[in-house]
N, C-alpha and C positions, 0 to 999 in steps of 0.2 A: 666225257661222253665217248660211248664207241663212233669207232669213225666208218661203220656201214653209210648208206646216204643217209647222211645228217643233214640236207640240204634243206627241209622244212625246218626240222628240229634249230637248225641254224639261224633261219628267216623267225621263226618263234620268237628266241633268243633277244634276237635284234628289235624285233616290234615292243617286247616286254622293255626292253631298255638294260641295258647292262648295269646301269647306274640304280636302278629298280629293284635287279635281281639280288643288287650289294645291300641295298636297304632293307631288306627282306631275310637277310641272311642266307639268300638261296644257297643249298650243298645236295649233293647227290642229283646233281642235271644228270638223267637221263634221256633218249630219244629214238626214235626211229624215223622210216619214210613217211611219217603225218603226223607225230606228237611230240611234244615236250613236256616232262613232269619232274619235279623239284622238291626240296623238303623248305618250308622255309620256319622261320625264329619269331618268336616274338607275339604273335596274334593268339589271343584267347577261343578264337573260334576252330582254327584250323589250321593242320601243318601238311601240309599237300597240296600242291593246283595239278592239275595235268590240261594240257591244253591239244585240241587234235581237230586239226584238219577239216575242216566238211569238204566235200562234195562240189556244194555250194559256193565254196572260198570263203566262208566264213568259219566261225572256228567253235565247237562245244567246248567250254570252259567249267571243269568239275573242282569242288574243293572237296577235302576228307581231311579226318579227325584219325591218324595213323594212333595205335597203341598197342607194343608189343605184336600179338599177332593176329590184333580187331583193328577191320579198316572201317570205317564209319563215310559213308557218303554226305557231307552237310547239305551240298547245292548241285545244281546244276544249270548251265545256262547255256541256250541253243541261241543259233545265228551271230554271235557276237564278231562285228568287223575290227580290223588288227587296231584303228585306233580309237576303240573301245575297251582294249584288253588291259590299260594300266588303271582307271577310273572304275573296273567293275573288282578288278583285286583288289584296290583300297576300299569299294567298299565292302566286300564280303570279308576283308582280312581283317579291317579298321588299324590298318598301319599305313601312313602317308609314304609314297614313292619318288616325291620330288622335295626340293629345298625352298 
């Protein structure tokens, strides 16, 4: 990740679980001052989350269907609180993030 203020991108990170991100295959963490987005492995539905900040303190959580150079929006979800953010990937990804 660039190291501009990663300091959400950071809290992101940490809320999703590190342990999470490994299950997932997350690679290509990117971020700025209010998002974090990721490639991740594995799920039939989608290889994409980005995750961003509101306003509100809560967070818009998007999935996408990346291919070559079509990006496909599958979902979107408003208001989502941080410890909401590992229960709504598994189910929109249908890959389990805990043991």
């Amino acid at each position: 990740m660039n190291t501009a203020d990663m300091t959400v991108a950071n809290t992101i990170r940490d809320q999703v679980g590190r342990m999470a991100l490994m299950m997932m295959g997350a690679s290509m963490l990117s971020g700025d001052h209010r998002s974090l987005q990721f490639r991740i492995k594995g799920s039939p539905k989608v290889n994409s989350i980005r995750i961003v900040l509101d306003p509100s303190d809560t967070y818009t959580v998007q999935f996408w269907r990346l291919r070559g150079i079509n990006a496909k929006l599958v979902s979107e979800f408003n208001d989502i609180y941080a410890e909401n953010l590992r229960g709504l990937i598994e189910k929109e990804t249908g890959l389990y993030l805990s043991l």
